[in-house]
MIDOSE-1310 file (N, C-alpha, C; in nm, 2 decimals, decimal comma, always signed):
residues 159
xxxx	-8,91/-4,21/-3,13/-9,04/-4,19/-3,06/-9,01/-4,19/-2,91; -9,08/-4,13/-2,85/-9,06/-4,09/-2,70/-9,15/-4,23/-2,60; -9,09/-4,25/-2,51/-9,13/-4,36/-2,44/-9,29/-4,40/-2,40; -9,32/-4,27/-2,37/-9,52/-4,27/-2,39/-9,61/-4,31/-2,52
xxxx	-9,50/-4,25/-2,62/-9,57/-4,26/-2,78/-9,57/-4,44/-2,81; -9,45/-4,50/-2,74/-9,46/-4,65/-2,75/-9,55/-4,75/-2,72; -9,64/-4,66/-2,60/-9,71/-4,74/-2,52/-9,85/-4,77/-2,60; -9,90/-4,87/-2,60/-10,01/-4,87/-2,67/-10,17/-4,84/-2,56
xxxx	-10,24/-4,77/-2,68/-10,35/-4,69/-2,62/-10,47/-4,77/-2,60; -10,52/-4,85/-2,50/-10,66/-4,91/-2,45/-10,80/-4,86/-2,47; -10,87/-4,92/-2,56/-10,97/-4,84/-2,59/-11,07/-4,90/-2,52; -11,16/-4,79/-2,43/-11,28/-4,86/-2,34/-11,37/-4,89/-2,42
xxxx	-11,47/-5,01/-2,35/-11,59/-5,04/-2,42/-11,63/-4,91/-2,44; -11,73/-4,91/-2,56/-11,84/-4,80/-2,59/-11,79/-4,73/-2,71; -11,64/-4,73/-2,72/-11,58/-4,66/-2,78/-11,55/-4,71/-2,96; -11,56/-4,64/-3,04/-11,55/-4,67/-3,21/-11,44/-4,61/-3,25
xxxx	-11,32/-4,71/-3,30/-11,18/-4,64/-3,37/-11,21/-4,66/-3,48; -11,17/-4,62/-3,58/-11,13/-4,62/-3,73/-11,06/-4,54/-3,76; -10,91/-4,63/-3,77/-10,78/-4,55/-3,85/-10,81/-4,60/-4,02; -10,80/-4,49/-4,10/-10,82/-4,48/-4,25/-10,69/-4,36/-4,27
xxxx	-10,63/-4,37/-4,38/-10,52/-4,28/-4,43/-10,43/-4,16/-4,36; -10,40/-4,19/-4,21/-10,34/-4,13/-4,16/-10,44/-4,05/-4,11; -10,57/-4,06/-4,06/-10,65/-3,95/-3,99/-10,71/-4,11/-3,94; -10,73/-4,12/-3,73/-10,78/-4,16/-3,64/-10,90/-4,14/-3,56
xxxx	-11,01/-4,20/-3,60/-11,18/-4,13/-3,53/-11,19/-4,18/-3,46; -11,25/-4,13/-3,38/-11,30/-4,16/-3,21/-11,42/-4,15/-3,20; -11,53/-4,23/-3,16/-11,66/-4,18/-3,16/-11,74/-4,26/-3,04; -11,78/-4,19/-2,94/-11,82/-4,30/-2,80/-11,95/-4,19/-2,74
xxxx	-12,00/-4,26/-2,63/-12,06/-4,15/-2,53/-12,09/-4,02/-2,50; -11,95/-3,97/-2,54/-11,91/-3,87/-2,48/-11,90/-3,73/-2,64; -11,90/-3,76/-2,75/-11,86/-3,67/-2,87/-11,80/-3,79/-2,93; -11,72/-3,70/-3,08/-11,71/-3,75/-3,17/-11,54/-3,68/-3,18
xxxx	-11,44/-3,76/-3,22/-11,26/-3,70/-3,22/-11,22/-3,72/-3,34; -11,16/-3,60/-3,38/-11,02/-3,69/-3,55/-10,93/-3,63/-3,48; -10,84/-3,67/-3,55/-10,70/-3,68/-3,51/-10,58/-3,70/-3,65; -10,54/-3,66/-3,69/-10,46/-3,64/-3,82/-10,31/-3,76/-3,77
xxxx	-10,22/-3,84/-3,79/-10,13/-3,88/-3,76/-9,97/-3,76/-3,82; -9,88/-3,76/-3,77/-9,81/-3,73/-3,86/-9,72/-3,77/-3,97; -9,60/-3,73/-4,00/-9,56/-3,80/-4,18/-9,48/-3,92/-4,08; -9,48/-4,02/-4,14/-9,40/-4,16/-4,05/-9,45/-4,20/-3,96
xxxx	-9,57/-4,20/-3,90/-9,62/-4,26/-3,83/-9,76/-4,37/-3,82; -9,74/-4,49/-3,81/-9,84/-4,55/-3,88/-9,94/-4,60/-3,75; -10,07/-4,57/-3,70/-10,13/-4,67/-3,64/-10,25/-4,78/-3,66; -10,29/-4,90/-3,61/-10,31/-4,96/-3,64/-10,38/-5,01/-3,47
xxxx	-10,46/-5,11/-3,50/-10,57/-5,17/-3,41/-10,53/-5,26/-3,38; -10,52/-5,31/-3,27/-10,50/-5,46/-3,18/-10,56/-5,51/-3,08; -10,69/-5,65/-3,09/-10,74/-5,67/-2,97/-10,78/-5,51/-2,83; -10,83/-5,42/-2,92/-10,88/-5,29/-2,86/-10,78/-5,23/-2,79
xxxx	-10,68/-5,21/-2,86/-10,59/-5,12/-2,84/-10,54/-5,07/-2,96; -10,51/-4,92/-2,96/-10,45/-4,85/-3,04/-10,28/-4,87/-3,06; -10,24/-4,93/-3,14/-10,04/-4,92/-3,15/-9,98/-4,82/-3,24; -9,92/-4,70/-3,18/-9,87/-4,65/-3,31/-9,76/-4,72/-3,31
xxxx	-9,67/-4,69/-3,42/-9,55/-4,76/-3,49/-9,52/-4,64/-3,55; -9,34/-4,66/-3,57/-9,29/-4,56/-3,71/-9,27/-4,64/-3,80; -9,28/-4,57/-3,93/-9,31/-4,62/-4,07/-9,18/-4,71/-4,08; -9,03/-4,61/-4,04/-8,92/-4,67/-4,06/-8,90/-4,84/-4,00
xxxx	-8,99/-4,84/-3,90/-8,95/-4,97/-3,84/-9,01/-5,06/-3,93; -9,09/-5,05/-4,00/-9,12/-5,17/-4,09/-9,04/-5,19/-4,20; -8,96/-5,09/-4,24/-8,84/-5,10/-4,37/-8,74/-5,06/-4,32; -8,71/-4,99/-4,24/-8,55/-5,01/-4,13/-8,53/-4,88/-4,22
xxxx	-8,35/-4,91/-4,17/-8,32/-4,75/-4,21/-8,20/-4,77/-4,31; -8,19/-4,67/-4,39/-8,07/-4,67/-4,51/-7,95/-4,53/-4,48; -7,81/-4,55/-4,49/-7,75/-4,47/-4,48/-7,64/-4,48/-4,64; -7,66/-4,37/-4,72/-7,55/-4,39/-4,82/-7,38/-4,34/-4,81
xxxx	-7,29/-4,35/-4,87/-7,20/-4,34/-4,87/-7,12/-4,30/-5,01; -7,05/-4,20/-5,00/-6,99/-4,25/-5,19/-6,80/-4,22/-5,16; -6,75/-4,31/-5,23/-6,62/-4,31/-5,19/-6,56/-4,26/-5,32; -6,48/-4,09/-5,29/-6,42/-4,02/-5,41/-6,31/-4,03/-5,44
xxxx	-6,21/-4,02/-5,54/-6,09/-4,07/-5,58/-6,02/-4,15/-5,65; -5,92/-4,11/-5,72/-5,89/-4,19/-5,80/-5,85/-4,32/-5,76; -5,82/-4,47/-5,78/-5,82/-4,57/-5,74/-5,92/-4,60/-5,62; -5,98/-4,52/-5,55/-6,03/-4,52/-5,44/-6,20/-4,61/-5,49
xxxx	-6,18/-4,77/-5,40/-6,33/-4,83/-5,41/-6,32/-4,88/-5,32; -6,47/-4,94/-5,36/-6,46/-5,07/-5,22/-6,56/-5,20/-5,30; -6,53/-5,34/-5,22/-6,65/-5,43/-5,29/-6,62/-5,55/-5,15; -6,75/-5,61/-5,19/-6,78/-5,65/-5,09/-6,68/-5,81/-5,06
xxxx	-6,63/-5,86/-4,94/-6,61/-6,02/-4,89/-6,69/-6,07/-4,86; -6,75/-6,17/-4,90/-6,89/-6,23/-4,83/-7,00/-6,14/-4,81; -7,06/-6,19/-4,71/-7,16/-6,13/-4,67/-7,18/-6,00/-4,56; -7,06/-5,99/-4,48/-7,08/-5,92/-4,41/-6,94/-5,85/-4,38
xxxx	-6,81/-5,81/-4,49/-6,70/-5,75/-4,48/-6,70/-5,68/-4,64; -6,65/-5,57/-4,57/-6,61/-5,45/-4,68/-6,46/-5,44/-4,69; -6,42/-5,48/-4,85/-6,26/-5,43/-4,85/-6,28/-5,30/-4,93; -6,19/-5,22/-4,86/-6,16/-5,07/-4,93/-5,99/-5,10/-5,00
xxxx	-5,99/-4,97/-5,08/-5,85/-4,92/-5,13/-5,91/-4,81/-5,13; -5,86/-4,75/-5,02/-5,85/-4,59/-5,00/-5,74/-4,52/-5,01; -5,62/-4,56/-5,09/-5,45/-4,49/-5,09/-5,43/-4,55/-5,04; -5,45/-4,65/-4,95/-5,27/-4,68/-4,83/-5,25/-4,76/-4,93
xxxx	-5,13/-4,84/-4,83/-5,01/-4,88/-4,89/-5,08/-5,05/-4,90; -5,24/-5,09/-4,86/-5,28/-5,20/-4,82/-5,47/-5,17/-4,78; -5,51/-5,29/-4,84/-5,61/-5,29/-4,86/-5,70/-5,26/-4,72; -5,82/-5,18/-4,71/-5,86/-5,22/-4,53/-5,98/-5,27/-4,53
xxxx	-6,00/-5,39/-4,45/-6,11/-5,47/-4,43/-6,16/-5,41/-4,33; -6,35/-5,40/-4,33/-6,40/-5,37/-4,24/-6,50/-5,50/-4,22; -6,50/-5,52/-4,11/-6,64/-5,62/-4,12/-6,77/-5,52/-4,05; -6,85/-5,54/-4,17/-7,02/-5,52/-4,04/-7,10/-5,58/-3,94
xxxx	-7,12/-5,52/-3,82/-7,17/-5,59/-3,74/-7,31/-5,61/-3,77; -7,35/-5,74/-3,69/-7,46/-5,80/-3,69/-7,57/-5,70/-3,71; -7,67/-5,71/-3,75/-7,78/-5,65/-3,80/-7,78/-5,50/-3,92; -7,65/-5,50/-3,97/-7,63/-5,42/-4,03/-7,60/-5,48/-4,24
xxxx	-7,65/-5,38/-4,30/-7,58/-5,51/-4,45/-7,57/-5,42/-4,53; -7,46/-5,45/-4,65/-7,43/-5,33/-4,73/-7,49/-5,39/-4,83; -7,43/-5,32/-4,99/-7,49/-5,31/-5,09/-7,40/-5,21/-5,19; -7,26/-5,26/-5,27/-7,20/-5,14/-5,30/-7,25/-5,17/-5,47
xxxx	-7,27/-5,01/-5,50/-7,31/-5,02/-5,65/-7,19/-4,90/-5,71; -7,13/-4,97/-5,84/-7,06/-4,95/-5,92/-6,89/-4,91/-5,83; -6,88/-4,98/-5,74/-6,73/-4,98/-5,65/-6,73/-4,83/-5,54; -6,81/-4,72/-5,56/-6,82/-4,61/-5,55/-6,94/-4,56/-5,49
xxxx	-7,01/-4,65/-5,43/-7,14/-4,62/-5,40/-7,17/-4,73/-5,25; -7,18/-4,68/-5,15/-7,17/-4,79/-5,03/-7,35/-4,77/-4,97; -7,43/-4,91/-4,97/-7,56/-4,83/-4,88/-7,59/-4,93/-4,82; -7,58/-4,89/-4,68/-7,61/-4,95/-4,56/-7,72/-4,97/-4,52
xxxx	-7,77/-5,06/-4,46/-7,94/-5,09/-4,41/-7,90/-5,17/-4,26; -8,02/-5,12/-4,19/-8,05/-5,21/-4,07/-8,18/-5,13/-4,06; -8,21/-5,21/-3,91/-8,28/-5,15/-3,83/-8,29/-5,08/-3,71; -8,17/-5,10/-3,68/-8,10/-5,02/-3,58/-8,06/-4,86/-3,60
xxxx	-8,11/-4,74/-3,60/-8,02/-4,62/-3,61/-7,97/-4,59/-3,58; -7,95/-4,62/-3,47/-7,80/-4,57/-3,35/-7,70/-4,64/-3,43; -7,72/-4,79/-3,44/-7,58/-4,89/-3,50/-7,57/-4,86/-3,64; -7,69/-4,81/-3,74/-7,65/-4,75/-3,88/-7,57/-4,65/-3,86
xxxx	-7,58/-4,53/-3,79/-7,55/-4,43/-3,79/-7,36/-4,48/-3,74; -7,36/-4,53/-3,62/-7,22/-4,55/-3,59/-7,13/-4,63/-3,73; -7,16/-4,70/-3,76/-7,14/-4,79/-3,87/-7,07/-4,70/-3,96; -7,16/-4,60/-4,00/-7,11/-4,52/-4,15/-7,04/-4,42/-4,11
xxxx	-7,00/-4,41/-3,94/-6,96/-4,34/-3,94/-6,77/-4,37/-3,89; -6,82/-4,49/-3,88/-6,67/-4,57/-3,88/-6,64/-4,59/-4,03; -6,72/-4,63/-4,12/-6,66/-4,65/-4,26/-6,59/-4,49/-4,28; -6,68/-4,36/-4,28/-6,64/-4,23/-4,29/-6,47/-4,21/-4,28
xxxx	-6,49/-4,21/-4,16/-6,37/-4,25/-4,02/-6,23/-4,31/-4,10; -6,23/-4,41/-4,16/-6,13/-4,47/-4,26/-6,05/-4,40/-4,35; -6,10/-4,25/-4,40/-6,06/-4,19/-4,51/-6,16/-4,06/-4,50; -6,16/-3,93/-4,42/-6,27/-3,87/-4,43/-6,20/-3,78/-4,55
xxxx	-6,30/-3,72/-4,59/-6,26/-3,60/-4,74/-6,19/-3,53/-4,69; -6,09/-3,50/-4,79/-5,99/-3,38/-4,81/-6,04/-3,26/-4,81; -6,03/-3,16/-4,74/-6,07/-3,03/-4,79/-5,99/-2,92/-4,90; -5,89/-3,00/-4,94/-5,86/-2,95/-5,05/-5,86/-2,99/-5,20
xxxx	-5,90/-3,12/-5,20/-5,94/-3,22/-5,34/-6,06/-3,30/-5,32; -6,14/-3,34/-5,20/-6,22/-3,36/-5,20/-6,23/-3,46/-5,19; -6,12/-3,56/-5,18/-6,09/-3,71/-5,20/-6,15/-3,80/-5,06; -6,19/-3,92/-5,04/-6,20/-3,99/-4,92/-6,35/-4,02/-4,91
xxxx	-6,43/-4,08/-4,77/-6,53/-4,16/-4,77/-6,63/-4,04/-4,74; -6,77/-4,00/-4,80/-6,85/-3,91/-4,75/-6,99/-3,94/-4,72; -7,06/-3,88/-4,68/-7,17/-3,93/-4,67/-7,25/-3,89/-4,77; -7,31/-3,95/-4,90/-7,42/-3,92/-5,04/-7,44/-3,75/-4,98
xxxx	-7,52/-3,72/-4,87/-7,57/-3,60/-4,86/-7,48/-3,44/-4,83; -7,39/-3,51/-4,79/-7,26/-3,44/-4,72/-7,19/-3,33/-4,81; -7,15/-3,20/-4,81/-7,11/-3,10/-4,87/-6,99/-3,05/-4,81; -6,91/-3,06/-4,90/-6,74/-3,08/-4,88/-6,70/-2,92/-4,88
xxxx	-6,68/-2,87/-4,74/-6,63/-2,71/-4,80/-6,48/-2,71/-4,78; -6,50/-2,69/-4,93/-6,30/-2,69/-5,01/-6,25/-2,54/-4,96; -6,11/-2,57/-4,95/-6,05/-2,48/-4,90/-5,93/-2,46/-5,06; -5,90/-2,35/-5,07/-5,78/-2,28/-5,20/-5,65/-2,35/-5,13
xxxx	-5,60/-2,41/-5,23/-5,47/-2,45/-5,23/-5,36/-2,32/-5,22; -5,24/-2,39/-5,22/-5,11/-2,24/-5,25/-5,11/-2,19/-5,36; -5,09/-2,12/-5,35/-5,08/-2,03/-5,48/-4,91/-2,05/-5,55; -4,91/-2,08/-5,69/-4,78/-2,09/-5,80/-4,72/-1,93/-5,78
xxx	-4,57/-2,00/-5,74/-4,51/-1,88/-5,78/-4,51/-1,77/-5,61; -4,59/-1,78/-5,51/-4,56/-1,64/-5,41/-4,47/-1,67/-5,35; -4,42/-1,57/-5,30/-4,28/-1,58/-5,21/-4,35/-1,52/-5,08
């Protein structure tokens, strides 16, 4: 949200709000206003002021991950460290930073939550970072949404 959209809106005496289902009425003096909200944006009344909010800040944000390959998982240490076996020769611990928390489902499935998006986003993109896919098997850490463009191996047999 842009630094103006943060600020909350003072409503003068005289004036009648009613936010109901994503559409905001204005009715004073002067005419009568609607106003539609858009998708993710929630407002809400306070001591006669208008606050918008994004939707995500009240359930934070999720980033998934799926880790491809044979032996290739990960499961969780405690509360706040991820061990992988991504191939090497040795297992790699990551720990998550503060405000961030995973959630791995069936060894192969990594989903990250905070409320931070800048520090989700860095996050997954340091797990990524560990092992990114192969573009020619497809193997390593991806993002759930992420589309792997495979490249043709050698060909048997040319000289």
């Amino acid at each position: 949200m842009s630094r103006i959209g943060k600020k909350p809106v003072v409503i003068p005496q005289g004036v009648k709000v009613q936010v109901e289902n994503g559409l905001v009425r204005a009715e004073g003096p002067k005419g009568k206003l609607s106003q539609s909200l858009p998708d993710g944006l929630i407002a809400r009344l306070e001591n006669n002021t208008l606050v918008l909010t994004r939707e995500a800040d009240h359930r934070g944000f999720e980033r998934k991950l799926d880790i491809v390959g044979i032996g290739y998982r990960a499961q969780m240490q405690g509360k706040a460290t991820i061990q992988l076996a991504l191939g090497y020769s040795h297992p790699v611990i990551f720990p998550l930073p503060d405000g961030v928390t995973a959630e791995i489902e069936k060894q192969v499935a990594i989903t990250l939550r905070g409320a931070d998006k800048a520090l989700l986003g860095q996050t997954a993109a340091k797990l990524r970072a560990l092992r990114k896919p192969d573009p020619y098997k497809g193997k390593g850490v991806k993002y759930a949404d992420e589309v792997i463009r495979r490249k043709v191996g050698k060909k048997a047999g040319a000289k």
